[in-house]
DRENZA-284236 format. One record per residue: x, y, z of N, C-alpha, C in turn. Coordinates in steps of 0.02 Angstrom, whole numbers, plus 50000, padded with zeros to 5 digits. Layout:
BEGIN
XYZXYZXYZ...
***
This chain:
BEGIN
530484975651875530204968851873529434969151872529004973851919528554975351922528144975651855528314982751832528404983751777528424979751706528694975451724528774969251650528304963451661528174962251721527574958951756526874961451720526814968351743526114970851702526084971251648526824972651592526614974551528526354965551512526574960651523526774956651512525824954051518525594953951581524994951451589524424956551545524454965251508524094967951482523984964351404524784963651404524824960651330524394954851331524254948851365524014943851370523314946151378523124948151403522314951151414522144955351335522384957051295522314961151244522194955351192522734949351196522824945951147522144940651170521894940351240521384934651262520694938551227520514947051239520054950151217520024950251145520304950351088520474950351023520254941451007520624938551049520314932151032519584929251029519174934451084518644931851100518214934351045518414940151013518094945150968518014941350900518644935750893518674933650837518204925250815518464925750891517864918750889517304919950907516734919850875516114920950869515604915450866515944909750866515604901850865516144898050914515524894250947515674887550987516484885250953516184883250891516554878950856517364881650825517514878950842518414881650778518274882050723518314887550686518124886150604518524884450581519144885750599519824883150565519954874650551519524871350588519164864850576518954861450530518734867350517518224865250432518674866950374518854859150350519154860750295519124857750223518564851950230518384849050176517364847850186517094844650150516374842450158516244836450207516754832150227516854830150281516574831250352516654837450353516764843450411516044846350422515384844850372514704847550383514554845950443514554841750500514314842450562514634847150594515314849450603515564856550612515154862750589515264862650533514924869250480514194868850520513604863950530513014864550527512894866150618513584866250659513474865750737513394873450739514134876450685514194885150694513464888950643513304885050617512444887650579512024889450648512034882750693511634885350736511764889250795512484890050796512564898550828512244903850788512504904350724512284910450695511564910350703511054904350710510254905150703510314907450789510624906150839510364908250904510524914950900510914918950870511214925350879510704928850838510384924150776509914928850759509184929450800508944923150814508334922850847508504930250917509054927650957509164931551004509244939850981509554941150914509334947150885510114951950908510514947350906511134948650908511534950650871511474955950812511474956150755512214956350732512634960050760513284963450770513794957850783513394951150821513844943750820513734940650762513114942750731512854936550670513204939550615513064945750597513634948150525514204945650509514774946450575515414942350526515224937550531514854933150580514924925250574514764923750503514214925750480513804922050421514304925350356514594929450372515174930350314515694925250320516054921450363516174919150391516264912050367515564910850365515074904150333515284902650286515094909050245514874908650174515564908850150515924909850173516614909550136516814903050144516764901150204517014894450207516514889850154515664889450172515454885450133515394886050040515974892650024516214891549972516734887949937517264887049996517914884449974517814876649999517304874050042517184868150048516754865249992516294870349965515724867149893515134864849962514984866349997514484865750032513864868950026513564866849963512954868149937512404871849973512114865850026511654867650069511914872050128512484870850141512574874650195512564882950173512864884150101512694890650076512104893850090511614888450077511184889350075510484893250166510924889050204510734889850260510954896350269511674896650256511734907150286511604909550255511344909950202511164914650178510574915450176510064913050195509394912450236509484915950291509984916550356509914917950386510304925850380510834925650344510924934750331510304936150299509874935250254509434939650232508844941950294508764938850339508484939650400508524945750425509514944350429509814951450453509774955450427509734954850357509834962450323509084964050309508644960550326507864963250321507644968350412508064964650446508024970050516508244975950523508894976650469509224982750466508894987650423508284984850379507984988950330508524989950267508814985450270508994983050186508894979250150508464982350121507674976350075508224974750023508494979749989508974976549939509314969749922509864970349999510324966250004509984961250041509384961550087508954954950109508554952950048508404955149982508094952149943508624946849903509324951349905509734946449846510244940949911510244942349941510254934049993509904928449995509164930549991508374927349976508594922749923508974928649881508874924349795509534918249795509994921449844510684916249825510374909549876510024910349930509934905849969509374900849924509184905649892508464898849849509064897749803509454901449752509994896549702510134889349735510414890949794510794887049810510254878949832509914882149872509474873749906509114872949829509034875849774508914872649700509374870049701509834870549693510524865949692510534860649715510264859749783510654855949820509874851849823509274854849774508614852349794508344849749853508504853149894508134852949967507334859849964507154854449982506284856649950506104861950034506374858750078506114859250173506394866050154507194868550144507354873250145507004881850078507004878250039506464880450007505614883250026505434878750058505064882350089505024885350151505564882650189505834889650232505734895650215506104897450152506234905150124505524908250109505124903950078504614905250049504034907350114504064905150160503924906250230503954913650250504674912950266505024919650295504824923550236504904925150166504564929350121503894932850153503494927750149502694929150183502764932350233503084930050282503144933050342503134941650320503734942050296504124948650301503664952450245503354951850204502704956250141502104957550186501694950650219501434952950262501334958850313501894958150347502294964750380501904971350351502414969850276502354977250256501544978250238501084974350238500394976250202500344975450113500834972250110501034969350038500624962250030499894961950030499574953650051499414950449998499494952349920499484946749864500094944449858500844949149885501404947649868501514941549929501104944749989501404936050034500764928450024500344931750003499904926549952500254921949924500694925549879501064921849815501664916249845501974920449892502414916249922502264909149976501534909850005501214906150039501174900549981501174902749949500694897149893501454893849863502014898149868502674892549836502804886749894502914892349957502754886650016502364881950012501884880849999501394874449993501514868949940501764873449875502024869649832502434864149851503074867249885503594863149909503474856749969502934859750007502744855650059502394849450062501864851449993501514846549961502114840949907502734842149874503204839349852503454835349911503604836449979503954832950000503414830750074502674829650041502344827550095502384828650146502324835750185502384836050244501884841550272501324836050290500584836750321500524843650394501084843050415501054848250459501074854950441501724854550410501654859550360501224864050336500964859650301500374860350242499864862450295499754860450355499134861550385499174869750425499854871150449499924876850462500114885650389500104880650342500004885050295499414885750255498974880550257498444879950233497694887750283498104887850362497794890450412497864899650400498694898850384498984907050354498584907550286498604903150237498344907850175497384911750194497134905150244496514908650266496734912250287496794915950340497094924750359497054928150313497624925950266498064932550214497384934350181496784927550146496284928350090495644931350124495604930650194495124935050240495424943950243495864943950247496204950050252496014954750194496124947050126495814951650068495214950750060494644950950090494004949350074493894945650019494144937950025494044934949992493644928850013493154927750064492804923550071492804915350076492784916150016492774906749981493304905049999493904908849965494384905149982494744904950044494394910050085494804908550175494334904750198493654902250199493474895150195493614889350188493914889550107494274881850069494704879450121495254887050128495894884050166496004880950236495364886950291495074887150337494904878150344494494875150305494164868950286494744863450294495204865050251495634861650232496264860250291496334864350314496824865350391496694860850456495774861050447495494855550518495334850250478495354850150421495144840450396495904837250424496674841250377497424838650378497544837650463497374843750499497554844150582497124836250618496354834750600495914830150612496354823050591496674822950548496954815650507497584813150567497944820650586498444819150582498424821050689497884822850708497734820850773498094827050821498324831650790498734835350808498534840950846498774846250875498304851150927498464856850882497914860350899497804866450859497114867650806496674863550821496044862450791495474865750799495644868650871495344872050896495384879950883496054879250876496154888250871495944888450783496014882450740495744886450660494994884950664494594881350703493994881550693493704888050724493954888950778493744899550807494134902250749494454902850690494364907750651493764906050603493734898450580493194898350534492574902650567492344900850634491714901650665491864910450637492324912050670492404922250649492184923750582492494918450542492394922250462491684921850466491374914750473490704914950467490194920450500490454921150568489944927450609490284932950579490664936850540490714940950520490414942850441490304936050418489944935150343489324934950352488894937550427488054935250443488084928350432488394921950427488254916050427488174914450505487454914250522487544914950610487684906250622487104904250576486864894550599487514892250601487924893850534488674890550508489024889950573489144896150602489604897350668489434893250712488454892550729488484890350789488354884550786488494880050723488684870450717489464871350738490004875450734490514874850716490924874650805490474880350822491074883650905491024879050957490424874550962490404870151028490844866351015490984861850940491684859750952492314860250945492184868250921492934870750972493174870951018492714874851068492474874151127492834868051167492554865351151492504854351173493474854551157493684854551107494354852551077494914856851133494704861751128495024868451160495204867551232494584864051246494494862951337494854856851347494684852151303495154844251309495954846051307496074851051268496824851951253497174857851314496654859651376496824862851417496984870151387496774871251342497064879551301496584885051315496854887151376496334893651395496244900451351496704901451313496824907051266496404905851233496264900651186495824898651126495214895651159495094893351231494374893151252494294901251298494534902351290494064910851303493984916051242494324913351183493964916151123493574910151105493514906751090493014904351092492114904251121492294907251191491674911951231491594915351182492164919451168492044926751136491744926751081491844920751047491494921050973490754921350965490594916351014489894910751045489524920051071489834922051107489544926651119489414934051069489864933651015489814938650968489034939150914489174929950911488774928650892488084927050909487854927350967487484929651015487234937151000487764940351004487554948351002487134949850925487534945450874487224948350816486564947250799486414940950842485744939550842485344942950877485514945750930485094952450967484804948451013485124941251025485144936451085485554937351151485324945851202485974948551228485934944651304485414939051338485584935851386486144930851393485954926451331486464923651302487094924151285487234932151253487754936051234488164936651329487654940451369488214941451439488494935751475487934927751457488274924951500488864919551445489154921951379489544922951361490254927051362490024933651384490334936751403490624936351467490424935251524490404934551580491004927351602490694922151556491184916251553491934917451525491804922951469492654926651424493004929851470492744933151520493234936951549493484931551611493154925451639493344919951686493934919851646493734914951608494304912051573495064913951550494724920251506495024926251492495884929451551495474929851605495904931251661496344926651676496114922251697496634914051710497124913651653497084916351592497604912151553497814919851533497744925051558498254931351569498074933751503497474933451466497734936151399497154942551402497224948951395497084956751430496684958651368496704956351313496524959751259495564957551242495524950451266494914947451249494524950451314494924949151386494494950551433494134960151423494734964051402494504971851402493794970751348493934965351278493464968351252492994964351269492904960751321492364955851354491954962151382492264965851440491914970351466491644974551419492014978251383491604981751324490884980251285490974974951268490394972151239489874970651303490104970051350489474968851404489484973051417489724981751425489484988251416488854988451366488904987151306488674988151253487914985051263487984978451296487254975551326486964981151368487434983351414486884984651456486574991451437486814996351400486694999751349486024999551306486284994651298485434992251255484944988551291485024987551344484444983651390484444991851427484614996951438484425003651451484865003151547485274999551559485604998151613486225006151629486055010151620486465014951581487205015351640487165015051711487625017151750488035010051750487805004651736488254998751715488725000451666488245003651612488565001251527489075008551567489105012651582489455017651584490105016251632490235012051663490565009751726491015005051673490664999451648490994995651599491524998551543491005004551503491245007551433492075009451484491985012151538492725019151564493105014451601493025010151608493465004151635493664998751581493684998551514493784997151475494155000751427493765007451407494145014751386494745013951426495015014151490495755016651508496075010351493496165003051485496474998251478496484998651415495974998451358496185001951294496605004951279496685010451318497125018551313497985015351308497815013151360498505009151362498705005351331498325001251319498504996551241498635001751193498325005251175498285009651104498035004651047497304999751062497044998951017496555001650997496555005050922496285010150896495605009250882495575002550850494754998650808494205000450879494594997650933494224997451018493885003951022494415006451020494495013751077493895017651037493845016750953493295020550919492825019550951492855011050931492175009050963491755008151032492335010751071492095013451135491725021751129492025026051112491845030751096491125032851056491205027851002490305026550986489955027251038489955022351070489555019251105489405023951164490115027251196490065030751259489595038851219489715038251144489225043751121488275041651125488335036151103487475034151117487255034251189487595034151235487685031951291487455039151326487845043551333487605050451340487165055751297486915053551236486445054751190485795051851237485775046151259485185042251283485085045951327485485046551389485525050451460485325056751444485225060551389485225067451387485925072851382486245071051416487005074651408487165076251345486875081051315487075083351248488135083151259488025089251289488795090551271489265085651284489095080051335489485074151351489715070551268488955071151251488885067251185489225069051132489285075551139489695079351084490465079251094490705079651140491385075551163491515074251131491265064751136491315060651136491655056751054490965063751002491035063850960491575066050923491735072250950492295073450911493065071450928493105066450996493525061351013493635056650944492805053750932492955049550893493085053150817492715057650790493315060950735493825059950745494035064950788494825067350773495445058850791495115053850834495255047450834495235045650750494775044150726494725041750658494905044750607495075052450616495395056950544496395053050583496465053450624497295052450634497305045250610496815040650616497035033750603496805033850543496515035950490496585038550421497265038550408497395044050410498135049050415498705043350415498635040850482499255034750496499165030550447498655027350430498475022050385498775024750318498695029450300498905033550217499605034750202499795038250270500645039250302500925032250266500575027750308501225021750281500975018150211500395018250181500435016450114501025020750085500905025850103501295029050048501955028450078502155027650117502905024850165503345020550130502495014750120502735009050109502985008450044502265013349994502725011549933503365015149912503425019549961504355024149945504705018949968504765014050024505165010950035505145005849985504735003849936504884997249899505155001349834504825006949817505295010349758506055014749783506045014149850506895014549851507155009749849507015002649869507224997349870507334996649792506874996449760507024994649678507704998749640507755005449657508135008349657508665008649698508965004249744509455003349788509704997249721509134991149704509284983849685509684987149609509194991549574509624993649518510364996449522510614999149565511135003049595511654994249603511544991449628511764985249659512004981749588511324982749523511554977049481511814982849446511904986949451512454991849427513454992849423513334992049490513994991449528513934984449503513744978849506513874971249478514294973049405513894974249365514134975549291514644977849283514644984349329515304987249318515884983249343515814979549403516204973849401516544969349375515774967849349516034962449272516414965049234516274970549195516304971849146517264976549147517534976649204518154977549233518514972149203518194967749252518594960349256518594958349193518214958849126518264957149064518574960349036518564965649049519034970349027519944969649058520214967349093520744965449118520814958549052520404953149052520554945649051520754949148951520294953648943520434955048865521154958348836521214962148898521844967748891522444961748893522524956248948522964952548927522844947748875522474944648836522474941148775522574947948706522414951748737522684956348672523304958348651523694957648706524594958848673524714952648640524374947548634524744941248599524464943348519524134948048500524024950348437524214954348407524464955248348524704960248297524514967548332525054970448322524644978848318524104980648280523874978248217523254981048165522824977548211522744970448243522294964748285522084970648345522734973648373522664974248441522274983948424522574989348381521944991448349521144993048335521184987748307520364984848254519954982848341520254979748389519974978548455519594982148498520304990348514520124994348537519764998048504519544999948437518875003848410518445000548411518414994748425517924992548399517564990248518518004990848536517754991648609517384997048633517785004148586517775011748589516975011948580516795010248521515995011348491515755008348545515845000448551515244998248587515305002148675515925003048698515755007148780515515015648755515475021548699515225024348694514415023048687514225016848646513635014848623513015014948707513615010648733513385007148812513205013948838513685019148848513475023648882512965030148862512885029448796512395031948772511625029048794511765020648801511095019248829511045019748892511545020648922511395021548996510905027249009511385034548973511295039948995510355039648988510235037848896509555036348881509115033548955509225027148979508715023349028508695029349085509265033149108509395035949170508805041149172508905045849113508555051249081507565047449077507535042349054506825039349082506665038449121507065033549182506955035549241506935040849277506995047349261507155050649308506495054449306506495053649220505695056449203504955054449224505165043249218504605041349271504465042749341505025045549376505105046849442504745053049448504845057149410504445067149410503565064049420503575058649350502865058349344502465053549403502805047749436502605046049498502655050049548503225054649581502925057549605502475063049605502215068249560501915070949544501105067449563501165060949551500395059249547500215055949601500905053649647500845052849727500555061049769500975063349738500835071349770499925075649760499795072849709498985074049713498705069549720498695065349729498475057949759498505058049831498875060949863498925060949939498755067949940498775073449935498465078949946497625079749921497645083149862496915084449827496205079049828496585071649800496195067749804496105063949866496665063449909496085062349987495975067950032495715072849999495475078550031494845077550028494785076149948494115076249905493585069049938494255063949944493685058549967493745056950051494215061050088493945061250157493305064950164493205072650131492815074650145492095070850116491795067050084491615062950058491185057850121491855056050141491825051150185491645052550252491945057650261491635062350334490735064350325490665065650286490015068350284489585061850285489865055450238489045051150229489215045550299489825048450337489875042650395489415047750473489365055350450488885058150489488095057250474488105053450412487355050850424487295044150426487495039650416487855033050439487805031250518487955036350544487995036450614487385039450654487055041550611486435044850612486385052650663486915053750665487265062950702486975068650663486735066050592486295069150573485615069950547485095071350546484475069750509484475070450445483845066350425483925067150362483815073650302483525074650346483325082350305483925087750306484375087150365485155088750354485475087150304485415081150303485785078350235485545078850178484935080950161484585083350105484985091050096485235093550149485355099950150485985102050109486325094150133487365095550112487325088250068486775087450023486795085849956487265087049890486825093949883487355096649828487895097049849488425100149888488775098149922489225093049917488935087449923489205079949900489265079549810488605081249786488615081949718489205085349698489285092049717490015095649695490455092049689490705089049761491405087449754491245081049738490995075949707491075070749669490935071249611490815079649580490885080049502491735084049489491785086649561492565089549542493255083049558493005079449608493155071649618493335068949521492855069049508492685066049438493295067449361492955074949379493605079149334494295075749348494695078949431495245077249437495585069549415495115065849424495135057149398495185059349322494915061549277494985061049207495625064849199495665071249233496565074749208497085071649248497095067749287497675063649316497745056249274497125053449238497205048449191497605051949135497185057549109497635056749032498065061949059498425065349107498925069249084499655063449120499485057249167499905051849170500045047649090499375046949046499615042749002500035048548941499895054748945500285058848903500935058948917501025058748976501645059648997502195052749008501745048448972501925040848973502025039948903501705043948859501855045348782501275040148788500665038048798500275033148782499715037048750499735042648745498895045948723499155046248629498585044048592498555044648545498075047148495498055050648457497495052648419497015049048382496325047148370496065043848324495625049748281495715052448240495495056948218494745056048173494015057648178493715056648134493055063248118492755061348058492385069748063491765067848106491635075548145491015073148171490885083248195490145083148221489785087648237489905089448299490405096148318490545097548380489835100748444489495102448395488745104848422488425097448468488615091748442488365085748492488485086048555489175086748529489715084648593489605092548654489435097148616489445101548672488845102248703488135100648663487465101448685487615095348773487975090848758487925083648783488475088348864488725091948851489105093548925488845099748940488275104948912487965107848918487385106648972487295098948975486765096448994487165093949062487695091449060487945087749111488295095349164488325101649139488675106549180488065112649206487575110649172486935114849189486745113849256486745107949299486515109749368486955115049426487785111549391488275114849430488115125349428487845125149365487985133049326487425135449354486815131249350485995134249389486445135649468486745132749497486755132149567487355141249579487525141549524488095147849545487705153149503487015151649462486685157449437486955160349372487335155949356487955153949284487485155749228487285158049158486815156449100487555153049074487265145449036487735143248971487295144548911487925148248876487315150048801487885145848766487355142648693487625138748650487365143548577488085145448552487755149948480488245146348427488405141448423488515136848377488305133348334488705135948254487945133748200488465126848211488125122548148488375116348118489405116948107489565112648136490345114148134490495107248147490745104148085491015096948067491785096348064492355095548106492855094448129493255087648101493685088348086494215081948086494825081448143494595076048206495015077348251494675071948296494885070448341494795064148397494205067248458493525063448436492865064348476493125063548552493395060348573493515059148647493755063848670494515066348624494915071248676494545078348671494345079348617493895085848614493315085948670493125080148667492565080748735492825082048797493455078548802493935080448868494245089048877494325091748805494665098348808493655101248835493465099748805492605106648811492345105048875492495097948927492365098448979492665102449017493615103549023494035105849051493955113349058493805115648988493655124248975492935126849026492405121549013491795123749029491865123549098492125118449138492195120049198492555123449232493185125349183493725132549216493145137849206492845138449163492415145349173491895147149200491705140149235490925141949278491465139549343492195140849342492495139449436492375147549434492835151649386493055158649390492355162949356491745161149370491215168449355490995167849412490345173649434489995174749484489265174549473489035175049518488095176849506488125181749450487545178349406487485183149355487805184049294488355180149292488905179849236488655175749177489035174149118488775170249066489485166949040489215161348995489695155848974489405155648890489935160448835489575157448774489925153848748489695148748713490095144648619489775146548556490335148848527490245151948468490875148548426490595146348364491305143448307491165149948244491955149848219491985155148165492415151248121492085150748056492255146347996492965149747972493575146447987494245149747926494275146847865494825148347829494955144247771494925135047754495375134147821495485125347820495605124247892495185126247948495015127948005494435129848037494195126548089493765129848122493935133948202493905138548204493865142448275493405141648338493435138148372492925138548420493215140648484492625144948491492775151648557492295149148612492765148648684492115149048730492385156248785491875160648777492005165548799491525165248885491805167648927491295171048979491605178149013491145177449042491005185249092491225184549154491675180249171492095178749249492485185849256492915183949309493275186949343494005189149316494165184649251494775186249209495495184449240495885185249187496425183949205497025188449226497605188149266497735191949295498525192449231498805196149194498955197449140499595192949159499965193149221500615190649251500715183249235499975180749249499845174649239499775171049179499555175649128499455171549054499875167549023500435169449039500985162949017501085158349048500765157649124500915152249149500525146149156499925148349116499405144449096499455135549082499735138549016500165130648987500755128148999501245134449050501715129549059501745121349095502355121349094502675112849100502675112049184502695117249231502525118149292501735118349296501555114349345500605115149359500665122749391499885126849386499955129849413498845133549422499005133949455497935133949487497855138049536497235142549542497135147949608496405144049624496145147049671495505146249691494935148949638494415147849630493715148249618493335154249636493205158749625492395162249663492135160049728491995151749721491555149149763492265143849823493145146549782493595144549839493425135949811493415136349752493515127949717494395127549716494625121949739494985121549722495325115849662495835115249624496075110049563496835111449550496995104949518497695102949532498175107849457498015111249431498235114349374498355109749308497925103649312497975098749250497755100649193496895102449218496575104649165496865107849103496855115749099497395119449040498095113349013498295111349052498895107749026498635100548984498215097549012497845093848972497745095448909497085099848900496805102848847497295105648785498065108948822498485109948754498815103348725498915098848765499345091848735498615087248695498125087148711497415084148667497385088748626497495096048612497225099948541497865098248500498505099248535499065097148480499045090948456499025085348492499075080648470498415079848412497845084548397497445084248332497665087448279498255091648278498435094748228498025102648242497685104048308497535112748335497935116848366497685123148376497885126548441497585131148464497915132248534497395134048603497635140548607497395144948620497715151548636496985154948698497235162348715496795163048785497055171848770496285175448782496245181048791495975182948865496185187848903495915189848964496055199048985495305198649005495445207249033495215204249119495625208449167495145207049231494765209749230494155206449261493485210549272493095210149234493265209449162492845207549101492665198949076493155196849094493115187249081493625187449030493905180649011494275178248968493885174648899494385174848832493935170248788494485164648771494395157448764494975153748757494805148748704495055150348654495135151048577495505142148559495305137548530495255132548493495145132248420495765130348392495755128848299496015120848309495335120448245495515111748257495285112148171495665106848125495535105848051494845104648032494575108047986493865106047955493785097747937493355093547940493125090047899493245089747819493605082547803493755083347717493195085047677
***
């Protein structure tokens, strides 16, 4: 009895837990069974929106499947429309840009449908939102601006006034000035009409753009009545930036009494309304005063009591600029080595937030070109779908036809699904090829070329910062000169060996005097060649060519500078042309270091391939590969002699002049 008692109550607990699993909304869906029933449908919408806000993700999936099934078999337009707004949410948290982009799209079908403009710009909203995010800011530009469209259609001033406030952001973000002004402008006239709070917080951004544009006067007509609005509306957050601004702008004027008892008032305020980020950099900047009024055991008390609340934050922009400062700071005091710290704190701070910053460009754009390539995959599997299902609906209308009917059908299906898959294979085979050549040019794009322009950047931000004198920097000149003529190069063989490989390079062939063209890079490679003790000799008579002036200039730069990477002190660089029948030969020979015999075939292959320099130059193996796809494409060719130890000569036939 016992026994039948428990099975009896497990079973019931199994069947009560299963139940609960299945109901996932307040509401009975089983309820909903005609359009009638939308106050039902729109009660369980706003479960699914609490499960998402709440971030409940694992309750919101079946529901909104759920939905959408039902608000299919009811014809419930808008309500389609609503979940599927809110699955794309979900599937943008899970990092499925794919399937959150084509939700995006069914949820805008649908409120087109059902022309609900509010919901419309919902999406267009959440779009912004989520590009933003990624650092994608013309793409949430664009969407800001459909939002407004819609908002402005269905008059709704609030709206409009809180989007008018975002596109300033997004167009400040892009250093665009005027127009985070216009909008800036436009946000406190609509907010002013319509009496509403929040006037205060877009006039402290106008006042920012302006003190950050040197517009000092602009700012300081603008902040007292922020200030004033801010304080009436009891909003301590936005009246202690507001100090902060009043006082920034203070500082820039080199008005620093003014500036502390700005400061001084930011961190009151600041504190009371709990917000940690204005008050740390309140103190900071009143470090920074006392710094410059020569207060040094203040500014130093301030800077390291600021530094550790920083630390903890992990805000980066701060923490540099603490570090500056705590470097002038012990520079003043004498503490060399303090100072030197300090310094290479702030390097190795600013090379990692480089780094991070580059990390996710390039993150970002793998994640939107996997996404593109997830969406193709998607409308892939669609087709093939389709193209099933048409294939079924045909197979049965085809037995109602003759055998010769039913026949003449299937060949003639035969061609076109061989045809189809011929073009498939074709697009796949391009893609796969644009994929080699993007990444390839991600891959020296993130290696070589921000090597070339960190180092660049490291050097003119050590005189920038003034860590070095000037006569130092007179010193690591050339230096700079180098690598922004090898900078230079790599930019010209990553242009044309991308558009070759894009099939875009074309020949324009016309006659002309190769002696111009070489006197002219003779002149432009002579400082590099003086500086390594290089002679360039030019023993080239008159030699009139039929072949494309540009790329030839591109092949005689490429050669001249492979041969003044690989000679030494003392070496030589000649050009010499030798007249053939219906051909000219032009040789540029030097006295380098030569080639290593293993290597000669791998010159021009279809793999890059590059060593170091004499002087430890390094290059991406474009050059040579360049130079053979520009001589072929004139109707020449390139060939290459080498002894080690003796130098190489690398041999060019290009057609005479008619």
């Amino acid at each position: 009895m016992n026994k039948a008692i428990f099975t009896l109550l497990a079973f019931g607990l199994m069947n009560f837990c299963s139940f609960s699993q299945m109901r996932l909304s307040v509401v009975d869906l089983s309820k909903i069974k005609t359009l009638k029933d939308t106050l039902l449908f729109t009660s369980a919408v706003n479960d699914l929106r609490q499960f998402v806000d709440e971030e409940q993700y694992d309750r919101a999936k079946p529901l909104a499947n759920q939905l959408i099934e039902l608000a299919n078999d009811i014809k419930y337009i808008r309500g389609a429309g609503l979940v599927y707004r809110l699955q794309a949410i979900v599937f943008n948290e899970a990092k499925r840009n794919a399937e959150s982009t084509r939700s995006f799209e069914k949820a805008t079908y649908f409120f087109k449908k059902a022309n609900d403009k509010d919901g419309l710009a919902v999406i267009s909203n959440d779009r912004f939102i989520i590009e933003q995010n990624k650092g994608n800011l013309e793409k949430a530009a664009d969407y800001l601006m459909e939002a407004k469209l819609y908002r402005e259609q269905i008059q709704d001033s609030i709206g409009l006034s809180n989007i008018y406030n975002n596109l300033a952001i997004i167009y400040k973000e892009l250093k665009d000035v005027p127009n985070a002004e216009k909008f800036y402008l436009k946000s406190i006239t609509l907010r002013k009409q319509l009496k509403t709070k929040g006037i205060g917080l877009v006039m402290n951004n106008l006042a920012l753009l302006h003190t950050e544009d040197g517009r000092l006067s602009e700012a300081k007509k603008i902040l007292p009545e922020a200030l004033k609005i801010n304080k009436s509306e009891n909003d301590l957050r936005h009246t202690a930036q507001s100090y902060s601004i009043m006082a920034k702008t203070a500082m820039y004027g080199k008005e620093y009494e003014l500036a502390k008892k700005y400061y001084d008032t930011t961190l009151c305020v600041g504190s009371q309304a709990s917000y940690k980020l204005i008050v740390v950099n309140a103190k900071q900047q009143l470090g920074i005063i006392a710094l410059e009024e020569g207060e040094y055991q203040r500014a130093e008390e301030l800077l390291k009591s600021a530094r550790k609340e920083l630390t903890k934050a992990n805000v980066i922009s701060l923490i540099l600029k603490n570090y500056k400062y705590s470097f002038k700071l012990d520079s003043a005091r004498g503490n060399l080595l303090d100072a030197i710290k300090w310094q290479k704190e702030y390097q190795r701070l600013s090379d990692k937030r480089m780094y991070d910053i580059t990390t996710r460009k390039v993150e970002s754009t793998k994640s939107r070109y996997e996404a593109e390539l997830e969406q193709l995959k998607l409308i892939d599997e669609q087709e093939e779908r389709e193209r099933r299902t048409k294939e079924e609906l045909f197979r049965y209308r085809v037995y109602t036809f003759i055998s010769l009917g039913v026949i003449a059908v299937i060949l003639v299906f035969l061609v076109l699904f061989l045809k189809n898959r011929r073009e498939r294979k074709r697009y796949i085979k391009e893609l796969n090829e644009s994929n080699e050549v993007k990444n390839k040019l991600f891959s020296i794009i993130s290696h070589d070329l921000k090597n070339e322009i960190h180092g660049l950047e490291g050097s003119l931000n050590l005189m920038k910062e003034d860590v070095i004198s000037p006569e130092e920097f007179r010193e690591i000149v050339p230096l700079l000169a180098n690598r922004t003529h090898q900078t230079s190069i790599l930019l010209n063989n990553l242009l044309n060996w991308s558009k070759s490989q894009m099939k875009e390079l074309n020949a324009q062939p016309t006659s002309f005097d190769i002696a111009e063209v070489i006197s002219n890079k003779f002149t432009f490679f002579k400082p590099k060649a003086e500086k390594k003790d290089i002679k360039l000799i030019n023993k080239l008579d008159s030699t009139i060519i039929f072949a494309d002036k540009d790329m030839f200039g591109i092949v005689a730069q490429n050669l001249i500078a492979n041969a003044i990477k690989f000679c030494n002190s003392g070496d030589s660089i000649a050009l010499m042309s030798i007249e053939k029948e219906d051909h000219f030969e032009i040789c540029f020979e030097d006295t380098g270091v030569g080639i290593d015999p293993s290597n000669l075939n791998r010159l021009f292959a279809e793999d890059t391939f590059t060593t170091n320099g004499t002087h430890n130059e390094t290059g991406t193996g474009l050059g040579l590969k360049i130079c053979k796809e520009l001589i072929e494409l004139n109707q020449g060719k390139i060939r290459v002699e080498s002894k080690p130890g003796k130098g190489s000569v690398f041999s060019v036939s290009l057609p005479k002049a008619a």
